[in-house]
C-alpha positions as CSV (number, residue, x, y, z in Angstrom):
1,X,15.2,124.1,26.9
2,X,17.3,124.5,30.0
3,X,16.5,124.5,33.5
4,X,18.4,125.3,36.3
5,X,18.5,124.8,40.0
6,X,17.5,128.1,41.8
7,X,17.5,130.1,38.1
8,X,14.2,129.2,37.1
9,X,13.6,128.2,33.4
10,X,15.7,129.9,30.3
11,X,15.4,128.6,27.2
12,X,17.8,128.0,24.5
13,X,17.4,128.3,21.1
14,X,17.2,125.5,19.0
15,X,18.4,123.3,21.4
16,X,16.1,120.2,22.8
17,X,18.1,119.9,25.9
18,X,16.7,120.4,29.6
19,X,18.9,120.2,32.5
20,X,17.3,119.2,35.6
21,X,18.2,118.3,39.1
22,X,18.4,114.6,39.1
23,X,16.4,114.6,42.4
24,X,13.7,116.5,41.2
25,X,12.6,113.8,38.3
26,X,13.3,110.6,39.6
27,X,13.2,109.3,43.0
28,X,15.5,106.7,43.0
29,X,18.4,109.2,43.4
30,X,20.3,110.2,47.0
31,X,21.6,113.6,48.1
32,X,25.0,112.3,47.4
33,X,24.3,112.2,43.7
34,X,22.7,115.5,42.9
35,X,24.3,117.3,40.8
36,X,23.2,119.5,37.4
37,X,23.1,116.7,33.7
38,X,22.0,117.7,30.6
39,X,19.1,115.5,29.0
40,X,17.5,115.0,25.5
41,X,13.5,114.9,26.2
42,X,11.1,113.5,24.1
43,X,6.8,113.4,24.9
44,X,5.1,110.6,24.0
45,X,1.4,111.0,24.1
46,X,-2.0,108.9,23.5
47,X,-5.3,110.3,22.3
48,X,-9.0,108.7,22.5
49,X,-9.8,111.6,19.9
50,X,-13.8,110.3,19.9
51,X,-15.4,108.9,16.6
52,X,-13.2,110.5,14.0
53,X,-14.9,109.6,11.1
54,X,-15.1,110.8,7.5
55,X,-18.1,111.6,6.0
56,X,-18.4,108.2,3.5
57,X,-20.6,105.6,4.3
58,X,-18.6,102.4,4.8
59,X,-21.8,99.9,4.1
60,X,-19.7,96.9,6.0
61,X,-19.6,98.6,9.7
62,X,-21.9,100.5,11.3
63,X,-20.9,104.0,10.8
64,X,-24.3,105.7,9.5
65,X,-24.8,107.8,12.0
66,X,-21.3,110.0,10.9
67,X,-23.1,110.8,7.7
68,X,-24.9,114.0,6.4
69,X,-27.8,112.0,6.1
70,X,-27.2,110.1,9.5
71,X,-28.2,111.1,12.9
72,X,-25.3,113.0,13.8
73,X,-25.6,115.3,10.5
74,X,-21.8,114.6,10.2
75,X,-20.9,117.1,7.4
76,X,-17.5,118.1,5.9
77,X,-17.4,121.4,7.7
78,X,-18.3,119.6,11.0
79,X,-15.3,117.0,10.0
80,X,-12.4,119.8,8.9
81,X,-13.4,121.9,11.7
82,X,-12.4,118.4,14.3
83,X,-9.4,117.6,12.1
84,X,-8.2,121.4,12.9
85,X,-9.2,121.0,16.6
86,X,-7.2,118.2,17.5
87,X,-3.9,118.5,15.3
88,X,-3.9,121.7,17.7
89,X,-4.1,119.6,20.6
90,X,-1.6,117.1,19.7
91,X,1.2,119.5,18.4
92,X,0.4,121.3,21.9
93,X,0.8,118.2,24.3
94,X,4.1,118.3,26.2
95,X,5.6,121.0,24.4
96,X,6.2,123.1,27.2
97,X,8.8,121.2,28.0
98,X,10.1,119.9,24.8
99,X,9.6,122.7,22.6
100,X,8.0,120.3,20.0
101,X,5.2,118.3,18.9
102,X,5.2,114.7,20.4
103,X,7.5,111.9,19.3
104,X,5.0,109.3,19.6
105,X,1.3,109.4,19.2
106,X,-1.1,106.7,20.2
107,X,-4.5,107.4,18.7
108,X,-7.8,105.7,19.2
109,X,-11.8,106.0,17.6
110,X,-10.4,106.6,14.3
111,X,-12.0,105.0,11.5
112,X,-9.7,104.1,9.0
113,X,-6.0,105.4,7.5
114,X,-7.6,108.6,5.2
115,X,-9.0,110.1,8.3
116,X,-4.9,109.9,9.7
117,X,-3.7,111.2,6.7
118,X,-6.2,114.2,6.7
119,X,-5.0,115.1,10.2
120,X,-0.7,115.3,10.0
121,X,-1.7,117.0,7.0
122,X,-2.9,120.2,8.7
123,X,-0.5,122.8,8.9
124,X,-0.7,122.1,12.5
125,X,1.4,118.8,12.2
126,X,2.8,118.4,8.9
127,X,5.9,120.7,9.6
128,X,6.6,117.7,12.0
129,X,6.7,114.7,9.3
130,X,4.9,112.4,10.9
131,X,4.6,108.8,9.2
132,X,1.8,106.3,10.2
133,X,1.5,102.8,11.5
134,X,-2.3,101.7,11.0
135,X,-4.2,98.7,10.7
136,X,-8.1,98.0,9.9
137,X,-9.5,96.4,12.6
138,X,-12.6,93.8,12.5
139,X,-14.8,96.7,15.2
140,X,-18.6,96.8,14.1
141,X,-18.4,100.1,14.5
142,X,-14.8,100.7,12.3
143,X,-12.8,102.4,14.9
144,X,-9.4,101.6,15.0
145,X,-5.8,102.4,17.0
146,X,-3.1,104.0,15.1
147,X,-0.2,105.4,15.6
148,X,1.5,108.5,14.3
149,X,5.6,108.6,14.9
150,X,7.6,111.8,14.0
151,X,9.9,110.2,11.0
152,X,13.3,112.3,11.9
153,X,13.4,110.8,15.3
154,X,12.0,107.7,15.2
155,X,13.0,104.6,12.7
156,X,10.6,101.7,13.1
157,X,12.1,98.3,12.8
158,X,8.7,96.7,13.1
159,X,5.3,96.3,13.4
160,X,2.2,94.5,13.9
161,X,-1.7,93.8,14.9
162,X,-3.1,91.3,17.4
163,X,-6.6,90.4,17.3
164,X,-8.7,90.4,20.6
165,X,-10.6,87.2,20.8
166,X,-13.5,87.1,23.1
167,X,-16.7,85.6,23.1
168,X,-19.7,87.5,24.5
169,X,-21.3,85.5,27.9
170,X,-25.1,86.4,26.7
171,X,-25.2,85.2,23.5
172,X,-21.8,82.9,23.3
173,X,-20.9,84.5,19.7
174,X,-17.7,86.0,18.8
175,X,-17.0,89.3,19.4
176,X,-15.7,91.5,17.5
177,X,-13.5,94.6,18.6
178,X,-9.9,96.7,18.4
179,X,-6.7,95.0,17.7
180,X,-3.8,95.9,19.6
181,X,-1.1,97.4,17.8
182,X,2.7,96.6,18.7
183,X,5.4,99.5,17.2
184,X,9.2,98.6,17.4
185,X,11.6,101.4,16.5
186,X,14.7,103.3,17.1
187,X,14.1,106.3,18.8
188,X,17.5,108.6,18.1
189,X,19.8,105.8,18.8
190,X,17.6,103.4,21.7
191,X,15.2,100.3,21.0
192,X,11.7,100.8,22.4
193,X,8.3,99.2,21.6
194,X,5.0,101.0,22.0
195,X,1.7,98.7,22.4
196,X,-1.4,100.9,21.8
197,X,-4.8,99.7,23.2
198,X,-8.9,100.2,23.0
199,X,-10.4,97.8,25.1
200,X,-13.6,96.8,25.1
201,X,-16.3,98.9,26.1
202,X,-18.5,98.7,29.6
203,X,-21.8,98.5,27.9
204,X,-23.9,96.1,29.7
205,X,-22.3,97.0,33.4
206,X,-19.3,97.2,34.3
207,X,-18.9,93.7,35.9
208,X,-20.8,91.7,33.7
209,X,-18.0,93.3,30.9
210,X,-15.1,93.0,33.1
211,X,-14.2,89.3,31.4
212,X,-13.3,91.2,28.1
213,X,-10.9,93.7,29.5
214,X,-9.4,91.0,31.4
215,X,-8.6,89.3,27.8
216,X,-7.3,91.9,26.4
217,X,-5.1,92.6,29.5
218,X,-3.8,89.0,29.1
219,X,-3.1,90.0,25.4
220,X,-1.3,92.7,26.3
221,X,0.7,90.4,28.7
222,X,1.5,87.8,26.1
223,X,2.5,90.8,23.6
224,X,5.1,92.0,26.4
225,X,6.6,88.4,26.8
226,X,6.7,88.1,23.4
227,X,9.0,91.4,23.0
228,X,10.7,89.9,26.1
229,X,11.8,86.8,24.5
230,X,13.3,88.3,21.6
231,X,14.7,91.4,23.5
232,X,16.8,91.6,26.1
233,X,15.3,93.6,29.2
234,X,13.0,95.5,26.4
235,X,11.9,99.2,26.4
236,X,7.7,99.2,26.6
237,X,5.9,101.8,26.6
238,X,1.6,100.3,26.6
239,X,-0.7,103.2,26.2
240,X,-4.4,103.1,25.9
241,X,-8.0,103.6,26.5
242,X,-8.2,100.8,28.9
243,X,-11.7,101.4,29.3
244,X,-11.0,100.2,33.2
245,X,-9.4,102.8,36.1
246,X,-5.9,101.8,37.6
247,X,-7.6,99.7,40.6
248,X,-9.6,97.6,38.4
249,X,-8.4,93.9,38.2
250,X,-7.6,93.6,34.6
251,X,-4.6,96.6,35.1
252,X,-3.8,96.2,38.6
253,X,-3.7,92.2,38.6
254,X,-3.6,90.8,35.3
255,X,-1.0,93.2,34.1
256,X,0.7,93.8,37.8
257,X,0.7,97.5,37.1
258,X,0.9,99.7,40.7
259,X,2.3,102.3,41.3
260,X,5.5,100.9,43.4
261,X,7.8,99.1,41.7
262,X,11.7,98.4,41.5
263,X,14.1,98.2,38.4
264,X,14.4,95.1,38.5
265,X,11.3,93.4,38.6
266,X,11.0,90.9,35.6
267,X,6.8,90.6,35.7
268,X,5.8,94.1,37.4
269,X,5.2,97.3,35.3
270,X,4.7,101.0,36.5
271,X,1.3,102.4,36.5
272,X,1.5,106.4,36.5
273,X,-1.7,107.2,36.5
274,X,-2.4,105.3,40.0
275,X,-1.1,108.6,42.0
276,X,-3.7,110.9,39.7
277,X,-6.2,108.6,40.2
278,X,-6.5,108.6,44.1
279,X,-6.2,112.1,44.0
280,X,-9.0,112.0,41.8
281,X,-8.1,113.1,38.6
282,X,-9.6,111.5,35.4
283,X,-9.3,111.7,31.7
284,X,-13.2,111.5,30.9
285,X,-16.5,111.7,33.3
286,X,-19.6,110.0,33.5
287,X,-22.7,111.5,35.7
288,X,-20.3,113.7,37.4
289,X,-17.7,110.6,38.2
290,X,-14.0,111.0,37.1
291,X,-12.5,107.7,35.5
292,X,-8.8,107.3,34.6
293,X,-9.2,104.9,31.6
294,X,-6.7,106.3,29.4
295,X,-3.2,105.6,30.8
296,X,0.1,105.0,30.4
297,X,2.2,101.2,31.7
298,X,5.3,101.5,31.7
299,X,8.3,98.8,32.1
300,X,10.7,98.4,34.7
301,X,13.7,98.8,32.2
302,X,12.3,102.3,31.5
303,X,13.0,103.3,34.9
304,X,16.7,101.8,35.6
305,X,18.4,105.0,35.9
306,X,21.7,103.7,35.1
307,X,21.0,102.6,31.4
308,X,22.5,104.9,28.9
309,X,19.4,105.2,26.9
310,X,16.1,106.6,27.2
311,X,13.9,106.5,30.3
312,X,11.0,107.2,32.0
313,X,10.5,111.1,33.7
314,X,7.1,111.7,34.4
315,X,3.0,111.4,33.1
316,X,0.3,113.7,32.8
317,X,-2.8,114.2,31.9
318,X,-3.3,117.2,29.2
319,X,-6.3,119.1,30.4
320,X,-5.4,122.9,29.4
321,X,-8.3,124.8,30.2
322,X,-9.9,125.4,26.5
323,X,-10.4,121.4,26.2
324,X,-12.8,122.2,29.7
325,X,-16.7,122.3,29.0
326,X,-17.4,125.7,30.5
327,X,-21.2,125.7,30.8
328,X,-24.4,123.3,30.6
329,X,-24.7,120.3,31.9
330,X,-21.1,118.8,31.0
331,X,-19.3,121.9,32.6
332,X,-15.9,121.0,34.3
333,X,-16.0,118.4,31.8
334,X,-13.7,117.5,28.1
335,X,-15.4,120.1,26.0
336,X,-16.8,117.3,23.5
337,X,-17.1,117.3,20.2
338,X,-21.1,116.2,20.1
339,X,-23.3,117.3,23.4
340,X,-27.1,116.5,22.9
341,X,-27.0,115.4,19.8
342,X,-25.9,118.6,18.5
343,X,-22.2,119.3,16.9
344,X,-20.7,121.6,19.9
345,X,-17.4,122.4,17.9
346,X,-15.6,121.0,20.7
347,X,-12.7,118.3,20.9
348,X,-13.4,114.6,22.3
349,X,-14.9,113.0,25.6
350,X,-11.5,112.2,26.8
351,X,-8.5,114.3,27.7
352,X,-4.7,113.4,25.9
353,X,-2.5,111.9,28.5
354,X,1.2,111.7,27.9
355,X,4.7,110.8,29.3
356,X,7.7,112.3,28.9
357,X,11.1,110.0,28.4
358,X,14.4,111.9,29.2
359,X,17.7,110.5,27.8
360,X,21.4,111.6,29.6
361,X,24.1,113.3,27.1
């Protein structure tokens, strides 16, 4: 696609190109330096897609209740009819810009690999040829991260899980929840790593579960020195379901993401989502409160405008108005897959977020 100063937008065929005033994306530049580029744009997303689940009974987690028999009535027609839903959504999410489905998905609540499979396998997504990085996780309830990676544009290098360990305050027994997964790959010629996240959940209060997202956040901190040690000034890219807003302590201290931050800080990272939360904008609500818990961190390298690779352009959050509940008690809310107890043929209790990384040709 190409855009112009004072021209508007015109696209071009089969091109993924999109020229932009330099001022316009990135604030680091002056007046001296505007001029027209041309750019390569690629949209990396992350979806909580909300307890997709087959319909098998796994008898080693607790996942009865997405069963026919179960509470939920979770039937195969309930189950395609989600699969179709969100493949739409994903192959949707940033393509305005890019003209294509996502480079990079981060996925969470999914239950195992099968459930993947069955969803880049929709007409939606399999034109794209996605491949899939997934691990089982030690969850009670079976959910998992995952990620899905379009195969002609990224080439992964490597890949791995980290287990969370915590141990519950109340009853001082281990607990078990989502791994984080770390992706490294080649994305059209430029080294970056994804680290996708679930965090533990708020159940029981939000304070007296704070300790276990601040774990996880110093997980996540020892996974980023980790790819720092073996990688000079690394490309990162941590996406997740935090479960915690962009002021809580666990992302704005432990992690030292904000939403200032230069270059060349070596510790700091870039916190997106800090703008869109004080102008309160959320991803999911709760008794008519917006919270920001899916985001994206990004690392200072991904915002040095004068590497030659790929970098950092903007976030969003992807909330197109048919994934808006549009009556009853959740209206103004993500149209859900489940209200009341009752299958509402709708999506997930969270909204996609996504950034998109530009590259200079």
């Amino acid at each position: 696609m190409l855009l112009k100063r004072g021209t508007g937008l015109r696209i071009k065929l089969n091109h993924i190109i999109i020229i932009i005033l330099v001022c316009f994306f990135l604030p680091y530049f002056s007046s001296a330096q505007l001029k027209e580029k041309k750019f390569k744009v690629h949209t990396i997303a992350f979806y909580n897609v909300e307890n997709l689940f087959d319909t098998i009974n796994n008898p080693n987690t607790f996942d009865d209740d997405r069963t026919p028999e179960g509470k939920d009535r979770w039937t195969k027609k309930n189950y395609l009819d989600k699969i179709d839903k969100l493949s739409g959504v994903i192959s949707n999410i940033g393509a305005e810009i890019s003209k294509n489905a996502p480079a990079i998905v981060g996925l969470a609540e999914i239950e195992n690999r099968q459930v993947i499979e069955d969803l880049i396998a929709h007409p939606n997504l399999s034109k794209w040829d996605y491949g899939i990085v997934h691990f089982n996780s030690r969850d009670a309830r079976g959910i998992d991260v995952a990620l899905i990676y379009r195969r002609n544009v990224f080439n992964i290098l490597s890949f791995n899980k980290h287990e969370l360990h915590i141990v519950d305050s109340q009853t001082n027994l281990r607990q078990y929840t989502r791994d984080q997964l770390v992706v490294t790959g080649i994305l059209e010629g430029d080294e970056v790593s994804f680290i996708v996240n679930h965090w533990p959940s708020r159940r029981g209060g939000t304070a007296r579960s704070g300790y276990k997202r601040e774990a996880a956040a110093y997980l996540t901190k020892r996974l980023i020195d980790s790819i720092s040690n073996i990688t000079t000034k690394p490309k990162i890219l941590i996406m997740g379901d935090f479960n915690d807003d962009p002021n809580n302590k666990s992302i704005n201290k432990v992690l030292r993401a904000n939403e200032k931050i230069k270059p060349t800080d070596s510790i700091g990272l870039y916190n997106p989502m800090m703008r869109m939360f004080k102008k309160g904008l959320g991803t999911l609500a709760y008794r008519d409160n917006w919270n920001l818990f899916d985001q994206f961190l990004v690392s200072p390298q991904l915002l040095d405008i004068t590497n030659k690779g790929f970098r950092y352009w903007k976030a969003g959050i992807y909330n197109p108005d048919y994934l808006v509940a549009k009556e009853g008690k959740y209206k103004g809310y993500p149209l859900r897959a489940y209200s009341n107890g009752v299958y509402a043929g709708g999506f997930s209790d969270h909204f996609p977020v996504y950034v998109y990384l530009i590259k200079e040709l």
